[in-house]
PDB file with SEQRES, HELIX, SHEET and CRYST1 records, atoms N, CA, C and O in Angstrom:
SEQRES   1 A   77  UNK UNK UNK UNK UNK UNK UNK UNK UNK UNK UNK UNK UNK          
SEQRES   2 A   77  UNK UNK UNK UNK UNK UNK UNK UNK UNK UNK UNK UNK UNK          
SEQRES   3 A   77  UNK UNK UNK UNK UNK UNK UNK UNK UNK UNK UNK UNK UNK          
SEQRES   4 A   77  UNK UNK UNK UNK UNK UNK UNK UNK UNK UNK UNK UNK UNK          
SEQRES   5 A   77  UNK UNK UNK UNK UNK UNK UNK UNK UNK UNK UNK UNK UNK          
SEQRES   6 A   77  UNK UNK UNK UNK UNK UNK UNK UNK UNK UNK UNK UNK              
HELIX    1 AA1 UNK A    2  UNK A   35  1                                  34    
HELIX    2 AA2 UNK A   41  UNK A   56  1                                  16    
HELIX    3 AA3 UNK A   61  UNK A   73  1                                  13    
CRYST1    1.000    1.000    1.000  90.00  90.00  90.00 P 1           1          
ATOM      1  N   UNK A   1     159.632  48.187 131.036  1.00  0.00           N  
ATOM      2  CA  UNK A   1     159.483  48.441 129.617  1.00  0.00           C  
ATOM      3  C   UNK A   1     158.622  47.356 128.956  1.00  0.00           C  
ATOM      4  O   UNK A   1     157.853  47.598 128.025  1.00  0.00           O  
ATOM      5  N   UNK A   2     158.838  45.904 129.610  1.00  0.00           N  
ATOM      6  CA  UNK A   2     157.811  44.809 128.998  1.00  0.00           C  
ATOM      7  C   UNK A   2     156.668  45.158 129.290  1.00  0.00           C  
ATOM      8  O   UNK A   2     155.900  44.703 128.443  1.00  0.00           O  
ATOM      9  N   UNK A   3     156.111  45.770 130.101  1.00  0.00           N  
ATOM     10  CA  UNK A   3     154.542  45.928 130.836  1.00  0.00           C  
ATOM     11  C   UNK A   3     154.069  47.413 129.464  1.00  0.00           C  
ATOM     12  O   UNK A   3     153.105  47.302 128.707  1.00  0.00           O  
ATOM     13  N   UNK A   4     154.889  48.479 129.476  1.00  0.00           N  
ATOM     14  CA  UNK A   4     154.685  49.219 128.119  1.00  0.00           C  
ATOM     15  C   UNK A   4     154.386  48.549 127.080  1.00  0.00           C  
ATOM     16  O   UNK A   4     153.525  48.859 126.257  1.00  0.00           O  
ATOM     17  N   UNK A   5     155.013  47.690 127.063  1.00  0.00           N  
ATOM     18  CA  UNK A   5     154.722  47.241 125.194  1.00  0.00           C  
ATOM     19  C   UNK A   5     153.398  46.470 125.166  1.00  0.00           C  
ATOM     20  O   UNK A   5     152.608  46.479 124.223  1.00  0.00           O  
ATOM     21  N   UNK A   6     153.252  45.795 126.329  1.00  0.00           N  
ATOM     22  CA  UNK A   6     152.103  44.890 126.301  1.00  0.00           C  
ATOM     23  C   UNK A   6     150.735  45.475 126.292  1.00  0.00           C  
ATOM     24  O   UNK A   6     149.650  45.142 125.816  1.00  0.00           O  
ATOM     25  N   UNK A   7     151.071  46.211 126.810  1.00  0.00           N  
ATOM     26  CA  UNK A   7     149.978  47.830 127.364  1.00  0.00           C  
ATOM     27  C   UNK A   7     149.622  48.571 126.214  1.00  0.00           C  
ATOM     28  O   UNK A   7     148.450  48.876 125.998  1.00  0.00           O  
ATOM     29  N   UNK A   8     150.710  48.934 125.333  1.00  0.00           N  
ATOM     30  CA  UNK A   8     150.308  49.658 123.874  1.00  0.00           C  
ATOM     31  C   UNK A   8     150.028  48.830 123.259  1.00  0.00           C  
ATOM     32  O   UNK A   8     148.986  49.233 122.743  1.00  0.00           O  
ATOM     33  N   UNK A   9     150.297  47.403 122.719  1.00  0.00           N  
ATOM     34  CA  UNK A   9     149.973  46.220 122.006  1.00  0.00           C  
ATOM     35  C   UNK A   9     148.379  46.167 122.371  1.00  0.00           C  
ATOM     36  O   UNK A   9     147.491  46.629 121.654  1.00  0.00           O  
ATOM     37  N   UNK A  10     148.223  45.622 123.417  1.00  0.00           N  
ATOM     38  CA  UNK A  10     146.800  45.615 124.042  1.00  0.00           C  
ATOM     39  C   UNK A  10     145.611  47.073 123.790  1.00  0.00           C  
ATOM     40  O   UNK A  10     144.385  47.008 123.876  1.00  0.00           O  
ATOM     41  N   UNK A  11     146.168  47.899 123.575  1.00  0.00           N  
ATOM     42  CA  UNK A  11     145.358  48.683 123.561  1.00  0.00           C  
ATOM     43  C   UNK A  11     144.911  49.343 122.466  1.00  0.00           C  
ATOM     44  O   UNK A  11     143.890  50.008 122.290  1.00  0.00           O  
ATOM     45  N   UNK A  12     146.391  48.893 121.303  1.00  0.00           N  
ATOM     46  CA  UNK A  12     146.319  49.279 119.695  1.00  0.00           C  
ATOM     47  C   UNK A  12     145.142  48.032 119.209  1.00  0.00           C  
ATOM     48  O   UNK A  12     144.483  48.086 118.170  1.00  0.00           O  
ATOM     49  N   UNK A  13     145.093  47.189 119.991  1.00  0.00           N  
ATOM     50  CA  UNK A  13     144.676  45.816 119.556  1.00  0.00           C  
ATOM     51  C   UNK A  13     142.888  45.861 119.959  1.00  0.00           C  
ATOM     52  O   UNK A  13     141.989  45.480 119.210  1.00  0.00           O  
ATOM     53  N   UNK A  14     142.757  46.330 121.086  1.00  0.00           N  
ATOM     54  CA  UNK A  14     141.151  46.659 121.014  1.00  0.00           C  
ATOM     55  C   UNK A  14     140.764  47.924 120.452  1.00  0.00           C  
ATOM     56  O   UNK A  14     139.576  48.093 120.177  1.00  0.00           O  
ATOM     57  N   UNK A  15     141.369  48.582 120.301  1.00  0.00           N  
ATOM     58  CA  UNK A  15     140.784  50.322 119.680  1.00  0.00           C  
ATOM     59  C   UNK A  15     140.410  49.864 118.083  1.00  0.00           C  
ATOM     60  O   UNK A  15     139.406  50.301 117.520  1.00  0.00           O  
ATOM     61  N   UNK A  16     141.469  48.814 117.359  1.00  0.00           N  
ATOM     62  CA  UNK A  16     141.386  48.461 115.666  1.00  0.00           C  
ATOM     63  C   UNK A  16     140.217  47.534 115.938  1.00  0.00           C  
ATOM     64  O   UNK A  16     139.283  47.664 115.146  1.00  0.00           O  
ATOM     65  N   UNK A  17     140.032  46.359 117.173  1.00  0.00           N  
ATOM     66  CA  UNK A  17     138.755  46.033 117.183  1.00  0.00           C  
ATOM     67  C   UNK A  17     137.242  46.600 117.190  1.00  0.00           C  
ATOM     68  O   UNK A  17     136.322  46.084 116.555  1.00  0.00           O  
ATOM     69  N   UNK A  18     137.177  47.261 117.663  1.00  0.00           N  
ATOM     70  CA  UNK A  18     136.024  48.239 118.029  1.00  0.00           C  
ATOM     71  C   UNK A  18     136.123  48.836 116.759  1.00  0.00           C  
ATOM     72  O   UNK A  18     135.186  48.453 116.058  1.00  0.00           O  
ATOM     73  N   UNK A  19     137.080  49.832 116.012  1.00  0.00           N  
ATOM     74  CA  UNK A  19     137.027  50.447 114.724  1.00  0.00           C  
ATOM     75  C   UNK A  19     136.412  49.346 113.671  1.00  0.00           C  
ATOM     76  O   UNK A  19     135.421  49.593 112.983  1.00  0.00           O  
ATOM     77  N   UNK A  20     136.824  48.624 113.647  1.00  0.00           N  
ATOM     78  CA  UNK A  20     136.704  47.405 112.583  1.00  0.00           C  
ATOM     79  C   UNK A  20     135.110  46.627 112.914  1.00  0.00           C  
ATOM     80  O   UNK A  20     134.617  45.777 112.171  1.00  0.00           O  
ATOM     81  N   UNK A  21     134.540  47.083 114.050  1.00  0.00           N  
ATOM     82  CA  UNK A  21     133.170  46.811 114.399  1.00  0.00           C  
ATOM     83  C   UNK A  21     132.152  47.491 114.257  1.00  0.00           C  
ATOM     84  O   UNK A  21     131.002  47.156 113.975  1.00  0.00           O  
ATOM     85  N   UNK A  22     132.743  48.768 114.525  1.00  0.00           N  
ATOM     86  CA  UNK A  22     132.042  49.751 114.290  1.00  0.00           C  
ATOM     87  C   UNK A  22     131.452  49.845 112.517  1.00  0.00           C  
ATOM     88  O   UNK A  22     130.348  50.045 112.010  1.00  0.00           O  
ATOM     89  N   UNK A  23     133.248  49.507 111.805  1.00  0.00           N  
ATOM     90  CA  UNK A  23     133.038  49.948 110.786  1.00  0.00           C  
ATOM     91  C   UNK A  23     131.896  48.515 109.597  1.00  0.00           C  
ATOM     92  O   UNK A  23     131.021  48.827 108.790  1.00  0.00           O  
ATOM     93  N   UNK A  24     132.300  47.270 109.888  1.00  0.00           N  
ATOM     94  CA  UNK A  24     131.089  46.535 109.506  1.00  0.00           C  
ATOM     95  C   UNK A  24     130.130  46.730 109.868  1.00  0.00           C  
ATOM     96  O   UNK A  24     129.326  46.670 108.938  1.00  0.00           O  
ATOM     97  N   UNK A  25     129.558  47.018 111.028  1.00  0.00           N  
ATOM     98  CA  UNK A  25     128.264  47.124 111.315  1.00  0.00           C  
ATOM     99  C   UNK A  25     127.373  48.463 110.384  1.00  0.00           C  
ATOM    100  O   UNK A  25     126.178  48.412 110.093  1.00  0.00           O  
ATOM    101  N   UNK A  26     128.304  49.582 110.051  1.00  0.00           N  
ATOM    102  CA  UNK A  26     127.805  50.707 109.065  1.00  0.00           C  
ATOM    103  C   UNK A  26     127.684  49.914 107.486  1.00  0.00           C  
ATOM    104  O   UNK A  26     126.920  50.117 106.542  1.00  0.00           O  
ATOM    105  N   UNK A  27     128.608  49.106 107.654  1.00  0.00           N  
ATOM    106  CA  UNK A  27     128.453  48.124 106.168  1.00  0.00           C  
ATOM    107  C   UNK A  27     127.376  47.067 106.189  1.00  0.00           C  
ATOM    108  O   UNK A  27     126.803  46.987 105.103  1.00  0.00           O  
ATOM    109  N   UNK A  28     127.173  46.682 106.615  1.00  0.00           N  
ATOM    110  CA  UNK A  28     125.739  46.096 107.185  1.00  0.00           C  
ATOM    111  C   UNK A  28     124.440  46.828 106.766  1.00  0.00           C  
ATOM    112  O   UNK A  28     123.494  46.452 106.073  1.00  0.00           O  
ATOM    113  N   UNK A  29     124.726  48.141 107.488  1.00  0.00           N  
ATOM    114  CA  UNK A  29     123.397  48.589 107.528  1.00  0.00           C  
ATOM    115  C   UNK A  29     123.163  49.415 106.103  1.00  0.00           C  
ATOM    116  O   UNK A  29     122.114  49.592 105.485  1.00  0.00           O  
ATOM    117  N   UNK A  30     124.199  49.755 105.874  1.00  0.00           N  
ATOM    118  CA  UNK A  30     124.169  50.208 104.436  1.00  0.00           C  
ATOM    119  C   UNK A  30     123.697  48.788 103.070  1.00  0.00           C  
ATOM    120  O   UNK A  30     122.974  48.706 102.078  1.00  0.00           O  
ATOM    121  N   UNK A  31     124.297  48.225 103.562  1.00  0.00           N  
ATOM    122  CA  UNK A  31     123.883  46.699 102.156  1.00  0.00           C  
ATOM    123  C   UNK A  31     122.315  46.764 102.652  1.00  0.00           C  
ATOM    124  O   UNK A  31     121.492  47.050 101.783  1.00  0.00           O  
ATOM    125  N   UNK A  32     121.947  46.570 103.698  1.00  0.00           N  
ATOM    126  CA  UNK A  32     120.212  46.493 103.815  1.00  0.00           C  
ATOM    127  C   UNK A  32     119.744  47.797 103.392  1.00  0.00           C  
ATOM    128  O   UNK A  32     118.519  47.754 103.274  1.00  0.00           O  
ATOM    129  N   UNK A  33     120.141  48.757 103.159  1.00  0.00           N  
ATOM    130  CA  UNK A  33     119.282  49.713 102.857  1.00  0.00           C  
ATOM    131  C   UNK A  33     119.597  49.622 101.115  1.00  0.00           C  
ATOM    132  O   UNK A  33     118.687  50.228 100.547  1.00  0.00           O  
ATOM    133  N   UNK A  34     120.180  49.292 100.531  1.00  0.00           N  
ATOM    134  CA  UNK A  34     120.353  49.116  99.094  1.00  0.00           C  
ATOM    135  C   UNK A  34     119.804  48.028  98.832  1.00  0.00           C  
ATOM    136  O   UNK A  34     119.315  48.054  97.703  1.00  0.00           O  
ATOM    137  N   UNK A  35     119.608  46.737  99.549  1.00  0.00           N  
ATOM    138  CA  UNK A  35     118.883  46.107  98.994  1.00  0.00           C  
ATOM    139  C   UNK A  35     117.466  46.045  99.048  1.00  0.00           C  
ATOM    140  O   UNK A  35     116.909  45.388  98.168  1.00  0.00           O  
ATOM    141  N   UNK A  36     116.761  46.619  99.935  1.00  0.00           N  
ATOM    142  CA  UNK A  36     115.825  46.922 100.098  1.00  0.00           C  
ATOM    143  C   UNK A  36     115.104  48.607  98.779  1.00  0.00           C  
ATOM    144  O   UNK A  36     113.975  49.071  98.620  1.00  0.00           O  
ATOM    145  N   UNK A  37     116.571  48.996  98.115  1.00  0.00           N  
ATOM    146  CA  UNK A  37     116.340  49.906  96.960  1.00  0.00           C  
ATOM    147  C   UNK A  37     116.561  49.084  95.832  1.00  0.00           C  
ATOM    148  O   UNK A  37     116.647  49.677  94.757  1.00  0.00           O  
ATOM    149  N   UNK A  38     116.677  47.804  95.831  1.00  0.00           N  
ATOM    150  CA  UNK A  38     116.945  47.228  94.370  1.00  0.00           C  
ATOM    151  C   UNK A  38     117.738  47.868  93.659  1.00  0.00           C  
ATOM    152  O   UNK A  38     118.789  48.368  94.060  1.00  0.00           O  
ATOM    153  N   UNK A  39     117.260  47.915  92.417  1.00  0.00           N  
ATOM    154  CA  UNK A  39     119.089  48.237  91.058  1.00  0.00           C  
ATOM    155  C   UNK A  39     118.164  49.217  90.923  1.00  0.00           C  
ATOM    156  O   UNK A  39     117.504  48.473  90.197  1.00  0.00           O  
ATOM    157  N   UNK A  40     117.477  50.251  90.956  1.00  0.00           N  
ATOM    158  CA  UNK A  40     116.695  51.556  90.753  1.00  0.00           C  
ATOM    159  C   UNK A  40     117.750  52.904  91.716  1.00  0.00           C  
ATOM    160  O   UNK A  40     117.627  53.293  92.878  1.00  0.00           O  
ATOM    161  N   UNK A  41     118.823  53.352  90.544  1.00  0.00           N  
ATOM    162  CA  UNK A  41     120.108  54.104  91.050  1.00  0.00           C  
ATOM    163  C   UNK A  41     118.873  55.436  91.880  1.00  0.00           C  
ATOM    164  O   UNK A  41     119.404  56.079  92.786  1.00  0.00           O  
ATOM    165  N   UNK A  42     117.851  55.676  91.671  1.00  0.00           N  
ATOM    166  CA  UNK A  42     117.541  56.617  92.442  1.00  0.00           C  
ATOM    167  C   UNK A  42     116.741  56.307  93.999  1.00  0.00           C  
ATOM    168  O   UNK A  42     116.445  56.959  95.000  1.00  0.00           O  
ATOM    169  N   UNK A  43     116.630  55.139  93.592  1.00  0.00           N  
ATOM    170  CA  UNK A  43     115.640  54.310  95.066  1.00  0.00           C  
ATOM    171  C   UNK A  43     116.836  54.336  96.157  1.00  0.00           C  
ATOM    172  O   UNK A  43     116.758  54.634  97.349  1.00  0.00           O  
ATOM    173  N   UNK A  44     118.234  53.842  95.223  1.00  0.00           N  
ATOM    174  CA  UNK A  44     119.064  53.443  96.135  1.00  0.00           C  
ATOM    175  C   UNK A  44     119.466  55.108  96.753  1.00  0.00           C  
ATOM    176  O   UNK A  44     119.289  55.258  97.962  1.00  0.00           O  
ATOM    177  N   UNK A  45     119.858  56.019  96.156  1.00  0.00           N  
ATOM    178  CA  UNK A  45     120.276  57.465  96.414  1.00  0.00           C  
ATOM    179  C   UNK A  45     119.124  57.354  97.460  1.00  0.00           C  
ATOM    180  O   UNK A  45     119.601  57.059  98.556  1.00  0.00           O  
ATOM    181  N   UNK A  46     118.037  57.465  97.485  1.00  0.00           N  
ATOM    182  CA  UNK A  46     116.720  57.821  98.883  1.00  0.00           C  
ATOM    183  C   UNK A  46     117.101  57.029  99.911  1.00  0.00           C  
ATOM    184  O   UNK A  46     117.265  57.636 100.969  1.00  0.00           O  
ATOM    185  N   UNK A  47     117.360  55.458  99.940  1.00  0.00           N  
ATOM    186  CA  UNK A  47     117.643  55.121 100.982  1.00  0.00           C  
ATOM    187  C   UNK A  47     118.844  55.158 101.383  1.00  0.00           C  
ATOM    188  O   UNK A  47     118.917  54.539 102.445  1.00  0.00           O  
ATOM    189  N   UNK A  48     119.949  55.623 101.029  1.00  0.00           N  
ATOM    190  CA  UNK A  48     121.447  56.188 101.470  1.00  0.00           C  
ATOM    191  C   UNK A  48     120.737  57.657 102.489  1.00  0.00           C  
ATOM    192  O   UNK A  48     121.146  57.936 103.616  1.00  0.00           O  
ATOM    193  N   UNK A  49     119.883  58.246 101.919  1.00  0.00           N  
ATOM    194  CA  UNK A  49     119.352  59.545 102.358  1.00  0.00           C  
ATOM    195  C   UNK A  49     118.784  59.348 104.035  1.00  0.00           C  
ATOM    196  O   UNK A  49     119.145  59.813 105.116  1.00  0.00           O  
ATOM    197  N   UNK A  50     117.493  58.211 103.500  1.00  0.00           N  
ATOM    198  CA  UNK A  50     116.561  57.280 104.778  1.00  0.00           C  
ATOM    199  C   UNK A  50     118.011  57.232 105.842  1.00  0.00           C  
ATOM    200  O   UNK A  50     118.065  57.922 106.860  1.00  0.00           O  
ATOM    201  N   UNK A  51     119.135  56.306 105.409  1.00  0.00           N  
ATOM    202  CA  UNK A  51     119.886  55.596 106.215  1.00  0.00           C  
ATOM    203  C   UNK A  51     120.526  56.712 107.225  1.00  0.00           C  
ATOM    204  O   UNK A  51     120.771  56.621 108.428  1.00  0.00           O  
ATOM    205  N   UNK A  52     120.692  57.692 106.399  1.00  0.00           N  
ATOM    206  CA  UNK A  52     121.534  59.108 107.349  1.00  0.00           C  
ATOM    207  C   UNK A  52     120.432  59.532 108.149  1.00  0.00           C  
ATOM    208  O   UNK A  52     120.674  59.950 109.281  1.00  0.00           O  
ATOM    209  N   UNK A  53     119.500  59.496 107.817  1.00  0.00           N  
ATOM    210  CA  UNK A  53     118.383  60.182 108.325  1.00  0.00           C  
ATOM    211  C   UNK A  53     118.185  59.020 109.527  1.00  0.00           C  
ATOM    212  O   UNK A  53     117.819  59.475 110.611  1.00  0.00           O  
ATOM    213  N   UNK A  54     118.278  58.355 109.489  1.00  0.00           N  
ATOM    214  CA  UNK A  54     118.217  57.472 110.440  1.00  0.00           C  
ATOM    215  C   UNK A  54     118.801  57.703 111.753  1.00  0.00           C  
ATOM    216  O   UNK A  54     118.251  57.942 112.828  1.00  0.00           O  
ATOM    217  N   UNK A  55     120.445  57.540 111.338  1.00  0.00           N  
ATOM    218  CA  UNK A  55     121.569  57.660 112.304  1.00  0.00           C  
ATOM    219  C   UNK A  55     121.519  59.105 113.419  1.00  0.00           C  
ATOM    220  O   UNK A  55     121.857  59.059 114.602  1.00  0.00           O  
ATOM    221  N   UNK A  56     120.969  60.447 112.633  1.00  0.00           N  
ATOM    222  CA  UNK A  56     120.576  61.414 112.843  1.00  0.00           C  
ATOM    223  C   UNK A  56     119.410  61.555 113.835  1.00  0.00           C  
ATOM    224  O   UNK A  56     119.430  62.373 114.755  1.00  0.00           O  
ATOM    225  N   UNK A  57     118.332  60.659 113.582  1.00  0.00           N  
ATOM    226  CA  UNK A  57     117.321  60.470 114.490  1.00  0.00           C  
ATOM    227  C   UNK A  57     117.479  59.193 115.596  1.00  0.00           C  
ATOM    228  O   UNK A  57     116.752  58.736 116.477  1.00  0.00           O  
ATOM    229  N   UNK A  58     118.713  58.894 115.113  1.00  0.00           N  
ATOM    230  CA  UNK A  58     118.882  57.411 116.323  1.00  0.00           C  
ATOM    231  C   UNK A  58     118.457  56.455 116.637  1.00  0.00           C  
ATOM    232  O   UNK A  58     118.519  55.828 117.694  1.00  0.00           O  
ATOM    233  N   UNK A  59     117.597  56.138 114.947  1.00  0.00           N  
ATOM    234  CA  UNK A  59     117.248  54.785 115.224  1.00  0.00           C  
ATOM    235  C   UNK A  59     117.786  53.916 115.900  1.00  0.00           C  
ATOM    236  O   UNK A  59     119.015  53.971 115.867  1.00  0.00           O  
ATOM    237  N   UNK A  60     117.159  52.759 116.790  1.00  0.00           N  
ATOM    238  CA  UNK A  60     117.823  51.563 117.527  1.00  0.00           C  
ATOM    239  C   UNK A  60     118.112  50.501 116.248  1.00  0.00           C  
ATOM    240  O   UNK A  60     117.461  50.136 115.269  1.00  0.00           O  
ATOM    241  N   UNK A  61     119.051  50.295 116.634  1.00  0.00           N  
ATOM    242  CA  UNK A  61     119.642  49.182 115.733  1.00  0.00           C  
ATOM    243  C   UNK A  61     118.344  47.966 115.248  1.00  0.00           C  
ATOM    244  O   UNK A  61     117.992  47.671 114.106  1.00  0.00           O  
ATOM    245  N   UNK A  62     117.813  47.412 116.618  1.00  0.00           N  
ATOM    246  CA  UNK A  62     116.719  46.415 116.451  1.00  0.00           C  
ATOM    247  C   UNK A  62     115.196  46.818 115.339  1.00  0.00           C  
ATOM    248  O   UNK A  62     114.339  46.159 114.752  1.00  0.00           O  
ATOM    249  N   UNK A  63     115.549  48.352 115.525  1.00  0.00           N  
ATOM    250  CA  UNK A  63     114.454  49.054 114.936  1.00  0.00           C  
ATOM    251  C   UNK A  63     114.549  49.249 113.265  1.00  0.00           C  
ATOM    252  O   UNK A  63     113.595  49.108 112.500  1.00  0.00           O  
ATOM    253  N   UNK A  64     115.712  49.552 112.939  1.00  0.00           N  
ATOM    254  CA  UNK A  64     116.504  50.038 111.935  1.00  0.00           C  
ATOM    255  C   UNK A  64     115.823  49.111 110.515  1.00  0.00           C  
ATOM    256  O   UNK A  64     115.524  49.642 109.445  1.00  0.00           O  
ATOM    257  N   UNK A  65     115.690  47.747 110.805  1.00  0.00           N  
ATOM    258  CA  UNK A  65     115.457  47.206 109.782  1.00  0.00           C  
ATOM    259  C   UNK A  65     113.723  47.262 109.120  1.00  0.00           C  
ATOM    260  O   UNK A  65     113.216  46.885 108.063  1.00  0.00           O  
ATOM    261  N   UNK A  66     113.309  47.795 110.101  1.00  0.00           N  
ATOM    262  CA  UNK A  66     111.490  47.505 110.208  1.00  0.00           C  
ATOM    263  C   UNK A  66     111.493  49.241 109.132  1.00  0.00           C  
ATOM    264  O   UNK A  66     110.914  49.488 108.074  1.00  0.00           O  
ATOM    265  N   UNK A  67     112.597  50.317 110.182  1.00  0.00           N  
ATOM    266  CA  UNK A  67     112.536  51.523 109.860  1.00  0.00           C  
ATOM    267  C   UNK A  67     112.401  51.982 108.165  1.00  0.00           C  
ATOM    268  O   UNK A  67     111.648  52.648 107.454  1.00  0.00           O  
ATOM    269  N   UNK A  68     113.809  51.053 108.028  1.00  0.00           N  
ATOM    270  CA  UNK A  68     113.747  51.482 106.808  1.00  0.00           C  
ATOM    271  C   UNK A  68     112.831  50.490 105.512  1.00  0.00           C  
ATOM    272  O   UNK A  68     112.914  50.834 104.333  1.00  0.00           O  
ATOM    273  N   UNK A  69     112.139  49.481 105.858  1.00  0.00           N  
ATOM    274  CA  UNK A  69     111.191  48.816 105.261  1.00  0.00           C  
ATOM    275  C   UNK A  69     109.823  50.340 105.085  1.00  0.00           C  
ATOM    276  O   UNK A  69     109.564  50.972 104.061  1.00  0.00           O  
ATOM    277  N   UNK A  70     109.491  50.431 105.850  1.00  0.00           N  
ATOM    278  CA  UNK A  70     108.444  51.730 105.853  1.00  0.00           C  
ATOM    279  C   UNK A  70     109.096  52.443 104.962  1.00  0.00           C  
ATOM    280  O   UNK A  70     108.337  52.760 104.046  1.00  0.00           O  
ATOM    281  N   UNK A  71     110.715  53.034 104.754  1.00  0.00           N  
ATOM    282  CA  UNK A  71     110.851  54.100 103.945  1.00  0.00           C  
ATOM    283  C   UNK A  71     111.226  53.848 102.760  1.00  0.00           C  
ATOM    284  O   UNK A  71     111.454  54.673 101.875  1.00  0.00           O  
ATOM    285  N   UNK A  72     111.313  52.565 102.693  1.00  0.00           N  
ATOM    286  CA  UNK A  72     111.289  52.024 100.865  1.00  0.00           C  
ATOM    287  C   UNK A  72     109.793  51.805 100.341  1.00  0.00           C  
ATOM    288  O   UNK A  72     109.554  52.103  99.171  1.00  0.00           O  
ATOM    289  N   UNK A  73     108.859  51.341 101.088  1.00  0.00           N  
ATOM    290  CA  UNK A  73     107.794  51.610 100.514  1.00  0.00           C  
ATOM    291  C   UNK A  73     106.725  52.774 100.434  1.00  0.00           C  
ATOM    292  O   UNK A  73     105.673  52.940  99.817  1.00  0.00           O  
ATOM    293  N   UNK A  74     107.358  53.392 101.200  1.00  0.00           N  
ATOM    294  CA  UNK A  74     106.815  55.277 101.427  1.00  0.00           C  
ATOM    295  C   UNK A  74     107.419  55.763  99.761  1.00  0.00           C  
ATOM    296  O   UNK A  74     106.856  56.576  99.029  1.00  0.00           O  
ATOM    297  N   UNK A  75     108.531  55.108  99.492  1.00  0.00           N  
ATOM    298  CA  UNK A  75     109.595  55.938  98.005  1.00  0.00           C  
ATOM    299  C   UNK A  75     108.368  56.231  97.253  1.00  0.00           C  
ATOM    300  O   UNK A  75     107.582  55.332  96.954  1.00  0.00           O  
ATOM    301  N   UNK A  76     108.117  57.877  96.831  1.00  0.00           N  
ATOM    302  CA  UNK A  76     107.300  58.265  96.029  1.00  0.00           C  
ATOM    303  C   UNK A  76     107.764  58.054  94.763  1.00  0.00           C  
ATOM    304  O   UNK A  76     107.077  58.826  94.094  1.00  0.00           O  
ATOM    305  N   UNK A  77     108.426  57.546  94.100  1.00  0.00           N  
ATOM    306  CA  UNK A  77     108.561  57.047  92.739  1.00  0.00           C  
ATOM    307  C   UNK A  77     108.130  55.975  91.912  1.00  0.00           C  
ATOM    308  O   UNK A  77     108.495  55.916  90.738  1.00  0.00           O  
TER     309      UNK A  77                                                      
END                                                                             
């Protein structure tokens, strides 16, 4: 029964890691794409748009930041 608990402990314990990695790293990439839209509420709406559009096309992470530099200055507004 000790080897169970250690086993579910251990395993509740990396699954909330990985979640909790996963989930900053989307917070991450989201703050760079807003700041790269400045306080312009519709620049920022396009690159929330860019950013999905991204994930969708699979940008590489390493790529991601160059990516969305091109699509803030592409913003036809």
């Amino acid at each position: 029964m000790d080897y169970f608990i250690v086993v579910v402990a251990t395993v509740a314990g990396l699954y909330f890691h990985g979640w909790l990695y996963v989930r900053m790293r989307r917070w991450m990439d989201r703050d760079l794409a807003l700041s790269l839209a400045g306080t312009d509420p519709q620049k920022q709406a396009y690159m929330l748009q860019r950013l999905q559009q991204a994930r969708v096309e699979k940008v590489k992470r390493k790529q991601l930041a160059g990516w969305l530099e091109r699509e803030a200055a592409a913003y036809p507004g």
